[in-house]
Structure formats: C-alpha cells, structure tokens
Backbone bond lengths (Angstrom), bond angles and torsions (degrees), N, CA, C in turn:
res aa  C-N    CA-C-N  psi(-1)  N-CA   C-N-CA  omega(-1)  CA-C   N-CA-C  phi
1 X - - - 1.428 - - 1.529 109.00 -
2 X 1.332 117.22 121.74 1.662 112.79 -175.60 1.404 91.23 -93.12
3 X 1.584 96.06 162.22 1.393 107.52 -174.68 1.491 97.03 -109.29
4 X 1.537 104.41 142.05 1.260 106.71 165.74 1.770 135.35 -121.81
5 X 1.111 142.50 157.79 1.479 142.08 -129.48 1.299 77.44 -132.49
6 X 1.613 102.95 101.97 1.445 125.79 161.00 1.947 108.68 -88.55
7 X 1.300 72.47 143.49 1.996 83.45 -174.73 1.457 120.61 -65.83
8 X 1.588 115.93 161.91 1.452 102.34 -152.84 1.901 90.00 -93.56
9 X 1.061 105.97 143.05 1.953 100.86 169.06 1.016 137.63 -44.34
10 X 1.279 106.14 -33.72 1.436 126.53 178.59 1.628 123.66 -69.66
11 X 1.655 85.35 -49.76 1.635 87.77 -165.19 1.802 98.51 -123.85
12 X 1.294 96.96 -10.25 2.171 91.18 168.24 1.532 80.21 88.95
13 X 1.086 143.66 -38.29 1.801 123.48 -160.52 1.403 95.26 -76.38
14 X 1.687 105.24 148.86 1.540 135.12 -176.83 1.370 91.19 -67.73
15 X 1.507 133.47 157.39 1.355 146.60 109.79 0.868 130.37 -112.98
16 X 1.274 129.81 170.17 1.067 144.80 -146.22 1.764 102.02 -103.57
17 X 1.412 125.55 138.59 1.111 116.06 168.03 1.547 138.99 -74.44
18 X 1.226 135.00 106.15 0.845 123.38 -124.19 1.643 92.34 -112.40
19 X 1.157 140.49 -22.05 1.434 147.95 151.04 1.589 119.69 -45.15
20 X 1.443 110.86 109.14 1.435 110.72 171.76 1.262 136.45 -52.20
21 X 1.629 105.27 -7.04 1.354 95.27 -164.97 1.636 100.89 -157.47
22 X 1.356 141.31 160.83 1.711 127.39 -169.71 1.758 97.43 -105.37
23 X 1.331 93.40 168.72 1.605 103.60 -143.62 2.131 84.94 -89.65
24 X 1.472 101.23 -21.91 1.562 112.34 179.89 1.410 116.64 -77.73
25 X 1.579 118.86 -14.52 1.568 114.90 -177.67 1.535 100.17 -124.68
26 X 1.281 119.63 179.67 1.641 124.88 -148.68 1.872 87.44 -104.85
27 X 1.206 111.55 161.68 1.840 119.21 -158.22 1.349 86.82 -67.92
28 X 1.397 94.85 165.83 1.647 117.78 -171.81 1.294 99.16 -80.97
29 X 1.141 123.11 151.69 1.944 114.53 163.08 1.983 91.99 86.88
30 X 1.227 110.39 -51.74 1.768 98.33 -163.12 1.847 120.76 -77.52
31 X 1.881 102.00 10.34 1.254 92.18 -169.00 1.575 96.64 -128.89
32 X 1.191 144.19 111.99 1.138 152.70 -145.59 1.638 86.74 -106.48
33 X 0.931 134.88 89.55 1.707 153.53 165.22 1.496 111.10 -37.87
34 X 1.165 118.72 -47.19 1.749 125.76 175.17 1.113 112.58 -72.17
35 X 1.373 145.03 -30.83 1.140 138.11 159.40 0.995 119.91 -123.59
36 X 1.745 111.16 24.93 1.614 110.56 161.91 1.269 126.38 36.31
37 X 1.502 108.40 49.21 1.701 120.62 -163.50 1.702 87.38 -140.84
38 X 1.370 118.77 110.45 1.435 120.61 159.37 1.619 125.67 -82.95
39 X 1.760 88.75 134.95 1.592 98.74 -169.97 1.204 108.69 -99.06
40 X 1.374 110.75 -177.78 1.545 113.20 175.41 1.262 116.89 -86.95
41 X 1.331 137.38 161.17 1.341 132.45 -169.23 1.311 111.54 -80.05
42 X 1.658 129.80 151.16 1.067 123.97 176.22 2.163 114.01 -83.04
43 X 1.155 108.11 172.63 1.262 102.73 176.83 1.708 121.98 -34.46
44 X 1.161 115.45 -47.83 1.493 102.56 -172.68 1.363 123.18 -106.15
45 X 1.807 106.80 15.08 1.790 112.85 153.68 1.737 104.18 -92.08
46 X 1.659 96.42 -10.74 1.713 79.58 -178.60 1.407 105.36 -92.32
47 X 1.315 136.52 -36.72 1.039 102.51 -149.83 1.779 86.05 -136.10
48 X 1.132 132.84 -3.36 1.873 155.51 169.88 1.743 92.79 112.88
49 X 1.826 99.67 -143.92 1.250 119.39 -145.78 1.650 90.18 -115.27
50 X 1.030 107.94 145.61 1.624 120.32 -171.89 1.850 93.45 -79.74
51 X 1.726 96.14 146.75 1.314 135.16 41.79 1.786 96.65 -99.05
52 X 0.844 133.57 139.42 1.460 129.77 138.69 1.583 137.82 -91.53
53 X 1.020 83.25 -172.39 2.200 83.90 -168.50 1.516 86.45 -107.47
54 X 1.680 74.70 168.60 1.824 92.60 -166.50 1.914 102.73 -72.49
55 X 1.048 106.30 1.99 1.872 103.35 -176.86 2.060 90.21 -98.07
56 X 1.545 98.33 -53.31 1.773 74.15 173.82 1.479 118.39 -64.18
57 X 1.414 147.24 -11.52 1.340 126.69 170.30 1.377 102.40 -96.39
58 X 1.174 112.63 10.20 1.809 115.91 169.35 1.813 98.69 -72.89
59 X 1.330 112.90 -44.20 1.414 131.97 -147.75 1.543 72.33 -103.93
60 X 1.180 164.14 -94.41 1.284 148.00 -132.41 1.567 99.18 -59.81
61 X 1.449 128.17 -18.33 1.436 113.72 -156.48 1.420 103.24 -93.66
62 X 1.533 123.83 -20.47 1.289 126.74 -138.43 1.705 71.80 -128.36
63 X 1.171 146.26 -65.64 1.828 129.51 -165.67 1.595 88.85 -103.26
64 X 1.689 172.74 94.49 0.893 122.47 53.25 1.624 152.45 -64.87
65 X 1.388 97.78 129.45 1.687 89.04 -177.53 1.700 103.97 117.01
66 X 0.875 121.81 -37.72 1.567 126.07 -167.65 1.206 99.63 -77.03
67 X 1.679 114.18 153.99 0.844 121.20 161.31 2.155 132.11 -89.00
68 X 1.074 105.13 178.33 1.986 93.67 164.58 1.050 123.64 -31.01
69 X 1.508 122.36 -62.97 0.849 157.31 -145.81 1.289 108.86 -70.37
70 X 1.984 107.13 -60.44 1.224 122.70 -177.02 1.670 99.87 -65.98
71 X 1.396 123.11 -54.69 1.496 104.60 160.36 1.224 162.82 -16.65
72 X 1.195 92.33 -64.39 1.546 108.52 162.62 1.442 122.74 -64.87
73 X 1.474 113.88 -21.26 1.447 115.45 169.03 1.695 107.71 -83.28
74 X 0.843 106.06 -44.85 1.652 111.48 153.55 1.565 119.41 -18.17
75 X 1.427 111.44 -81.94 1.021 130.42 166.69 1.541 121.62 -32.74
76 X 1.612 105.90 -60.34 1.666 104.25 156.95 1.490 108.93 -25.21
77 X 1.189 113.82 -80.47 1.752 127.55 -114.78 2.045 85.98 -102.17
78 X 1.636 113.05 8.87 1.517 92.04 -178.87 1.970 77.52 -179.12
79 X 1.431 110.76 97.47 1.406 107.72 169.72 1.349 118.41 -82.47
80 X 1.615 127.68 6.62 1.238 114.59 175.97 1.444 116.49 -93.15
81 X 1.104 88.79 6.35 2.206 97.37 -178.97 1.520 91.96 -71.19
82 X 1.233 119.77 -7.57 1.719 112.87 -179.15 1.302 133.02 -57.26
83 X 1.920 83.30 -34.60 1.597 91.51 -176.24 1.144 124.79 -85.05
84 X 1.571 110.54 14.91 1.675 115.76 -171.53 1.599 94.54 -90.93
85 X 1.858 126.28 -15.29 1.484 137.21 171.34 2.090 110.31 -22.89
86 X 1.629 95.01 -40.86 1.131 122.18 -154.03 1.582 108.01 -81.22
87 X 1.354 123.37 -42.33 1.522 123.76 157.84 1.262 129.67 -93.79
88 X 1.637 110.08 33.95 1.344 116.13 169.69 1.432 113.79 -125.12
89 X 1.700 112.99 131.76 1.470 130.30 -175.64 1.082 115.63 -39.99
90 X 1.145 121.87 171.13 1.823 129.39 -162.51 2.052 80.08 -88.14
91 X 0.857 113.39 -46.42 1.876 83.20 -178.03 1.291 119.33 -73.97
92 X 1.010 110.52 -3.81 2.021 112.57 172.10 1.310 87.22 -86.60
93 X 1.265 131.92 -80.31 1.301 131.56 -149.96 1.924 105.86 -39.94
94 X 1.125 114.13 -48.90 1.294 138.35 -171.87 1.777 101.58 -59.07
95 X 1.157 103.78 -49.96 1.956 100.76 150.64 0.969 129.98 -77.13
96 X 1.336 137.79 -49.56 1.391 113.09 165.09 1.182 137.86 -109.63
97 X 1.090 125.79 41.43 1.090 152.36 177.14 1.684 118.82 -85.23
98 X 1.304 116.10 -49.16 1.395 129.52 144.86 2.069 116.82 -21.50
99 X 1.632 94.09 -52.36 1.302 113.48 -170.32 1.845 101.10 -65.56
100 X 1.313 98.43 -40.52 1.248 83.92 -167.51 1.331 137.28 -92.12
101 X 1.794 84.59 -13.11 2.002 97.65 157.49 0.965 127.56 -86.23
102 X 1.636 115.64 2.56 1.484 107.22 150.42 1.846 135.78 -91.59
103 X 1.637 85.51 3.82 1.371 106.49 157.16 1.489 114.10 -62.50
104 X 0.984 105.31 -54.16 1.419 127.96 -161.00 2.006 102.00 -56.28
C-alpha cells in the first residue's frame, strides 16, 4: 500500500509523512510477524535517537529489554518508575503502556 501526502488545510501544500509508523497498526520493529510474538522495543523506539536527557536514560535503564510482564511487576514493587511513562516514544509507550494499566 503506498502512502500518500495529503495536503496541509491550511496552506493546500503536500507533506510528507513524517511518522514511521500509523497510529491504527502496532509499532514498526515491535511485532515479529513470523511468530506473531511481540517484542519489546529496542533503545531508540523506546525512548528515540540520542543525545538524550538524563530522564530518557533514566527510562532506558529501568524498561530496556523487559518484557509486559516484567513491567508490570515493576510497577508493583516501585510506582515511581511511572514517571519515566513520560520520556518514552509513542512506540514504547504503545508497549508498555498496556502493562501499566493493568497495574492500575
């Protein structure tokens, strides 16, 4: 399916889409199709592309690599890991995020 560069409202000029991935299908990279088993995001769907701030390698230190699962137990045993929710990319969030409203 090609994508196409609908015009802006304002001004009628095309852009370009600038989002890797649609807000209706699951993040690019986190859904392994052959065994239809979703992973966790690697460093720069979780948290983007360096340099980052010391709250995103706060948030890379404490969710890369883990799974839901391991999260949400996370979440138990230390609720301020929450606020790291906040410097992580729309495809991290979109993984664990799940985890953490079932904290909730």
């Amino acid at each position: 399916m090609k994508k196409q560069n609908k015009p802006c409202l304002l001004t009628g000029h095309k852009h370009l889409n600038f989002f890797p991935f649609s807000f209706q299908s699951p993040p690019v990279g986190a859904l392994n199709r052959s065994a239809n088993v979703i992973n966790p995001p690697n460093a720069n769907e979780l948290v983007g592309t360096p340099p980052l701030s010391l709250d995103a390698e706060w948030a890379l230190k404490n969710f890369l690599g883990k799974t839901q699962d391991e999260v949400r137990e996370m979440c138990r045993a230390n609720s301020s890991v929450t606020e790291d929710f906040t410097y992580m990319t729309a495809l991290g969030l979109s993984y664990y995020l799940p985890a953490a409203l079932s904290y909730l």
